[in-house]
C-alpha positions in Angstrom: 86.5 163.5 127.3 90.3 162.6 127.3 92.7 164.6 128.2 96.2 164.8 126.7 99.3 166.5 128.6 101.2 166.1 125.2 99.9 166.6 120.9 99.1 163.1 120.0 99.4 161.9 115.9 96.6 160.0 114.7 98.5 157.1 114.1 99.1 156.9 118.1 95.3 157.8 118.7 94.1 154.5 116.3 96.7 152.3 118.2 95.6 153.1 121.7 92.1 153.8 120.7 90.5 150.4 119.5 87.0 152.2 119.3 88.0 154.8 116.8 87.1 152.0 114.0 84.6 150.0 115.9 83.0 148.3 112.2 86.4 146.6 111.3 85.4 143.7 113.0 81.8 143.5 111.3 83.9 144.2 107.9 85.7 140.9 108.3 82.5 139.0 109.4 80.6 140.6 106.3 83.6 139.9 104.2 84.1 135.6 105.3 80.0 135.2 104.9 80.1 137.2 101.1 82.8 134.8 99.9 80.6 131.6 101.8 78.1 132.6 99.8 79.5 133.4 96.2 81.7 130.2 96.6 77.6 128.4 97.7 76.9 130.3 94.6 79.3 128.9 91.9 79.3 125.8 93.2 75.5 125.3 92.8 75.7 127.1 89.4 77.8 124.6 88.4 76.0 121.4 89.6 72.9 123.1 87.5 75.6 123.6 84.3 76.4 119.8 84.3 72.8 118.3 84.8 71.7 120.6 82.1 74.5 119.2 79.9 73.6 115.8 80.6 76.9 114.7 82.7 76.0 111.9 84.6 77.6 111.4 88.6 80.8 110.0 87.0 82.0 107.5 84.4 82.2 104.6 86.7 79.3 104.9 89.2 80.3 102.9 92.7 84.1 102.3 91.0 82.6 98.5 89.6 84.5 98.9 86.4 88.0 99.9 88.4 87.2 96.8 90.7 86.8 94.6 87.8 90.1 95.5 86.1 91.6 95.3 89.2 91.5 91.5 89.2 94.1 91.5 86.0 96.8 91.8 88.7 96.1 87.7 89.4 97.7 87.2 86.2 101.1 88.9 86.7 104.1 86.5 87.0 105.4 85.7 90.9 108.6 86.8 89.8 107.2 90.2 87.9 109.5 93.3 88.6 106.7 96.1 87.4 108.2 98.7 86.0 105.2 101.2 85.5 101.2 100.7 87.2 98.5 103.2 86.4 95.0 102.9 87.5 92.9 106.0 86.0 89.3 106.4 86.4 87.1 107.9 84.3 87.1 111.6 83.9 85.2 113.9 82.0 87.1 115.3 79.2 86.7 116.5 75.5 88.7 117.3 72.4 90.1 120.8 72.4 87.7 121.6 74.6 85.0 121.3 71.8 81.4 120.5 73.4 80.6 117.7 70.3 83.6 116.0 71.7 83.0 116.0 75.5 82.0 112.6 77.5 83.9 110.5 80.1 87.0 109.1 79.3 87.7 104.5 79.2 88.9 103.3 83.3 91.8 101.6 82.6 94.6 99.4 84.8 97.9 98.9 82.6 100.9 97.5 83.9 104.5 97.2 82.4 106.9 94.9 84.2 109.4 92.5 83.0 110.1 88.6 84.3 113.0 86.2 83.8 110.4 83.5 82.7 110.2 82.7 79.5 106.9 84.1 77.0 105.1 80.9 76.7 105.5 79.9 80.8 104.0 83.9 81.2 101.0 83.6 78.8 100.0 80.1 80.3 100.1 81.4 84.1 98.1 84.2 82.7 95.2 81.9 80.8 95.0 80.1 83.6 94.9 83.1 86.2 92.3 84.9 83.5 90.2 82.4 84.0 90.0 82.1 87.2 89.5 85.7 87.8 86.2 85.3 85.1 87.5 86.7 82.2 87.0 85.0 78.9 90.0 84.5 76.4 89.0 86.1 72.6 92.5 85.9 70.9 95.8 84.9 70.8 98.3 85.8 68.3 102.1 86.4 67.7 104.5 89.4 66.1 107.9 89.6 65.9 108.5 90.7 68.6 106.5 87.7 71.1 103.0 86.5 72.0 99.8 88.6 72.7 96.4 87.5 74.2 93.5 89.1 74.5 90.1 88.2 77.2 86.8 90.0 77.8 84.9 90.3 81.1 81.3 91.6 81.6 81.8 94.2 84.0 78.1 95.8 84.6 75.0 94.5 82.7 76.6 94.3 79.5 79.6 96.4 79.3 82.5 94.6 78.1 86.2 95.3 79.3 89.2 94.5 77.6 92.6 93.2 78.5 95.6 93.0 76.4 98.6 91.1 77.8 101.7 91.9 75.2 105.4 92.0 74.8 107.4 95.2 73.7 110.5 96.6 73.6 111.8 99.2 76.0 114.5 101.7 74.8 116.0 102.5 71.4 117.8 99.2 70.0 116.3 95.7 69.5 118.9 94.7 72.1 116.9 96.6 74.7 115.6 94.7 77.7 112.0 93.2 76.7 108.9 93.7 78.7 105.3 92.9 79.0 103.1 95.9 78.4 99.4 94.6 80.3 96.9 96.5 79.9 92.8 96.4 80.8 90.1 99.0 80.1 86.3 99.7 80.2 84.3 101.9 79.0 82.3 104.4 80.7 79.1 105.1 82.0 77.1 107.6 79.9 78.7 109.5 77.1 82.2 108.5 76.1 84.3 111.3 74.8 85.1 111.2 71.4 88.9 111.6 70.2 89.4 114.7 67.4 
């Protein structure tokens, strides 16, 4: 028994009393091992939701169709200033949201980058470079506004990637600065998500 020479509140007795709630220690414990398991739980669920649709471990198993395009970057000028690099990988994506439409998306490397070389010295470093890197050229052609060439590579038994090496315009007058827009892509492993 304790014995008190003055009243005491009950707030006083919790605050100098730590066994007055002796379970709010096993609350927390309880409380971290629920959400362990119901985060287990949704995670797993999940994992079972994707198999059952079919999803496959990614669109570009062991990154060998990133590595591939990777190699494009031989063929950029010395002298390139690149303006804009993306690298995506595949993801898994849909129309709208619309299961008919779902799939993994193309891996694609695209480049943008201007060089005070003229268009025919840039396409000829890049045949050459192409080449060398294994890609095959398919086309070559010219608009108004310059050259474009086009090669294929193999990139996994026989999935084909593209590249596109191009000149465009940047801004909103012909007097603009020019630039090169480069750009290579794959398609993915398993379903390829269909546009809407």
């Amino acid at each position: 028994m304790i014995r008190h020479t003055r009243p005491v509140t009950h707030q006083e007795l919790v605050r100098t009393t730590p066994w007055v709630n002796p379970g709010k220690g096993k609350q927390r414990t309880w409380l971290a091992g629920g959400l362990a398991v119901a985060v287990t739980g949704i995670a797993i669920a999940a994992t079972v939701e994707l198999r059952h649709l079919g999803v496959a471990a990614g669109g570009d198993p062991g990154g060998v169709r990133q590595q591939a395009l990777r190699s494009i970057s031989v063929a950029l000028p010395s002298d390139a200033n690149v303006q804009n690099h993306s690298a995506v990988g595949s993801i898994w994506s849909s129309c709208d949201g619309r299961p008919d439409t779902q799939g993994w998306s193309d891996v694609i490397n695209d480049y943008q980058f201007t060089s005070a070389r003229s268009a025919a010295m840039v396409v000829a470093n890049a045949e050459a470079s192409m080449k060398t890197a294994g890609w095959k050229l398919t086309s070559t052609s010219t608009s108004p506004l310059g050259p474009s060439v086009m090669w294929t590579k193999t990139v996994s038994g026989s999935v084909l990637a593209h590249a596109t090496l191009s000149v465009g315009t940047r801004g909103p007058s012909r007097h603009s600065p020019s630039f090169w827009d480069f750009v290579a892509a794959a398609p993915p492993a398993g379903t390829r998500a269909s546009g809407c």
